[in-house]
C-alpha positions in Angstrom: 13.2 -9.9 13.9 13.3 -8.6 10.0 9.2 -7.4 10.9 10.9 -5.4 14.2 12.7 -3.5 11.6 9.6 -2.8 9.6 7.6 -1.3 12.4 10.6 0.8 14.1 12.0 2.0 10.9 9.2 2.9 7.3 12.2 5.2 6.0 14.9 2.5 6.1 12.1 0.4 4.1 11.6 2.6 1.5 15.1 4.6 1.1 16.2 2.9 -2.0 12.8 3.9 -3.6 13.4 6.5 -6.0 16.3 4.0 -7.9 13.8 1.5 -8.6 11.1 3.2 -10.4 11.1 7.0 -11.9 7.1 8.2 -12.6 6.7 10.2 -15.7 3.5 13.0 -15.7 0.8 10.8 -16.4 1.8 8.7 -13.4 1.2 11.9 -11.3 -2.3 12.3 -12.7 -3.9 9.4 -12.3 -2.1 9.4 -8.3 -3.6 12.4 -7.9 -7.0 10.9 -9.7 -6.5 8.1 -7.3 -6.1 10.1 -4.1 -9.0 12.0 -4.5 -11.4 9.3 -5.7 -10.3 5.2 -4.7 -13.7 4.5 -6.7 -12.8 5.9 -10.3 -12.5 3.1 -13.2 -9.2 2.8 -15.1 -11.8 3.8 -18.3 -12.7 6.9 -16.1 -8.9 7.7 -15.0 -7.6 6.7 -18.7 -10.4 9.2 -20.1 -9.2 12.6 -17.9 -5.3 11.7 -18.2 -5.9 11.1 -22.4 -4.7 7.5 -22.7 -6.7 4.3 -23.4 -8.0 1.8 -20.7 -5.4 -0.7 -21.3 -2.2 1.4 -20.9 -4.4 2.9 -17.8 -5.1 -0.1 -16.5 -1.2 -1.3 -17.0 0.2 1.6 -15.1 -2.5 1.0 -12.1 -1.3 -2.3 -11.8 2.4 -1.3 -11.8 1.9 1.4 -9.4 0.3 -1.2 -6.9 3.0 -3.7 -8.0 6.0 -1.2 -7.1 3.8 -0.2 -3.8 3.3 2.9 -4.6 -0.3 2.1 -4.1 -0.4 0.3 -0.9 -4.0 -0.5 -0.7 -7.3 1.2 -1.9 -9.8 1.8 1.1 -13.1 3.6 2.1 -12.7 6.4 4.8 -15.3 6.3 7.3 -16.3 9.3 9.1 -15.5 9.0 12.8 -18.7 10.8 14.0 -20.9 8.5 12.3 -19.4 5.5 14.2 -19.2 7.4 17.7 -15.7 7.9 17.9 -15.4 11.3 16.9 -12.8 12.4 19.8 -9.7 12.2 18.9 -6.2 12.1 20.9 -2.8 12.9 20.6 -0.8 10.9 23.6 3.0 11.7 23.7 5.0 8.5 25.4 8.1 8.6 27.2 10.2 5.6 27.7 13.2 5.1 30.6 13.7 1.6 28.3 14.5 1.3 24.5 15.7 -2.4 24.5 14.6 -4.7 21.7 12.4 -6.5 24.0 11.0 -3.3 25.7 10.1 -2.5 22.1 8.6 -5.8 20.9 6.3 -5.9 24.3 5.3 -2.4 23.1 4.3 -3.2 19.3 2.3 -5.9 20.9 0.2 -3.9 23.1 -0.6 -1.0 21.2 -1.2 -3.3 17.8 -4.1 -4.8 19.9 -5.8 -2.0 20.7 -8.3 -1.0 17.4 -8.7 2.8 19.2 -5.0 3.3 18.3 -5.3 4.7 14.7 -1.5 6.2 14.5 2.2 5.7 16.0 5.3 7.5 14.9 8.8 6.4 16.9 9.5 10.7 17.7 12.8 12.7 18.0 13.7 15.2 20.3 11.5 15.2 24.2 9.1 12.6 23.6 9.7 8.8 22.4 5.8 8.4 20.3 3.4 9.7 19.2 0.1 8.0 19.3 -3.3 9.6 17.8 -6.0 7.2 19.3 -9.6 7.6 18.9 -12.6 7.0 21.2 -16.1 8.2 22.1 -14.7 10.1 24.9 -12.5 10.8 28.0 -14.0 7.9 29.9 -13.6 5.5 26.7 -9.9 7.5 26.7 -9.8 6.0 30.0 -10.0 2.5 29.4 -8.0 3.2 26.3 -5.1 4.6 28.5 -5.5 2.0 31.8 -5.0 -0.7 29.2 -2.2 0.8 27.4 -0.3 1.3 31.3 -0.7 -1.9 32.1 0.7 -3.9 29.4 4.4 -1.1 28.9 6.2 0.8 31.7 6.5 4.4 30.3 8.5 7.0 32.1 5.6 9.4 30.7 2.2 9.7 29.2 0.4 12.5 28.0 -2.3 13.2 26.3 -4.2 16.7 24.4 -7.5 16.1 22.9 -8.3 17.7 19.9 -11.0 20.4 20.2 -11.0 20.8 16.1 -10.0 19.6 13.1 -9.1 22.2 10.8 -7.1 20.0 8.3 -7.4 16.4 7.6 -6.3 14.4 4.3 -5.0 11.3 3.3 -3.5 12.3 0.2 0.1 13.1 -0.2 2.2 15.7 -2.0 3.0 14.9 -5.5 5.0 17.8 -6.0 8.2 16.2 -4.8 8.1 13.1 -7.4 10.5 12.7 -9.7 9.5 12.4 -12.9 10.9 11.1 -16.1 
């Protein structure tokens, strides 16, 4: 049950954050080094923030060590693998029992068109943004997700166009040393 937690509740996880580790200015660069470019050497970072390799390299690995940096990956472009339409479904649930929940992170955690899922407040219950060739893949996508959870509601808005997309986070709100 301590994963349940995990999955329903990120902010619970990571609450207590900002009394474990403080991140000075340098930190900030090389995140923001980082966000923009995964591929950048610590002698490439170290050389634009003004510090050696080494002491680079050191604060990498504590960043990665404190979970700051989760994981370093290559974004793939959506189009180029044929699943360039992209869908935000809204969920309603009559049922928010621990076992309607569990069944729930067990269906949609097996389906690899489900990119995103954020436990909602206010009308709806989730969000999911799921991402498939097109309506008829959507379809599937949707029949699938029906038959493995009773929902109370499902619907779904595909996206027409992207105007903004990033992975990279605000540093603004750090709190720095």
């Amino acid at each position: 049950m301590a994963n349940r937690g995990r999955l329903r509740n990120n902010v619970a996880r990571f609450r207590g954050y900002e009394a474990r580790r403080f991140m000075d200015k340098l930190d900030a660069r090389i995140l923001d080094l980082l966000q923009s470019n995964g591929e950048l050497s610590a002698a490439e970072i170290a050389d634009r923030v003004g510090l050696s390799k080494a002491p680079c390299w050191r604060r990498i690995q504590k960043l990665q060590q404190d979970g700051v940096i989760r994981r370093t990956v290559a974004l793939l472009d959506a189009h180029s693998l044929n699943v360039g339409t992209t869908v935000f479904v809204t969920l309603k649930t009559g049922n928010h029992s621990e076992a309607w929940f569990d069944k729930f992170v067990r269906a949609v955690r097996d389906i690899p068109e489900v990119t995103e899922i954020h436990r909602m407040s206010g009308d709806v219950d989730y969000l999911i943004r799921i991402v498939v060739p097109d309506i008829d893949a959507y379809d599937v996508v949707y029949k699938r997700l029906i038959s493995a959870v009773e929902f109370q509601d499902v619907s779904a808005s595909f996206a027409l166009e992207t105007i903004k997309y990033t992975t990279a986070l605000p540093l603004d709100y750090l709190k720095l040393d």
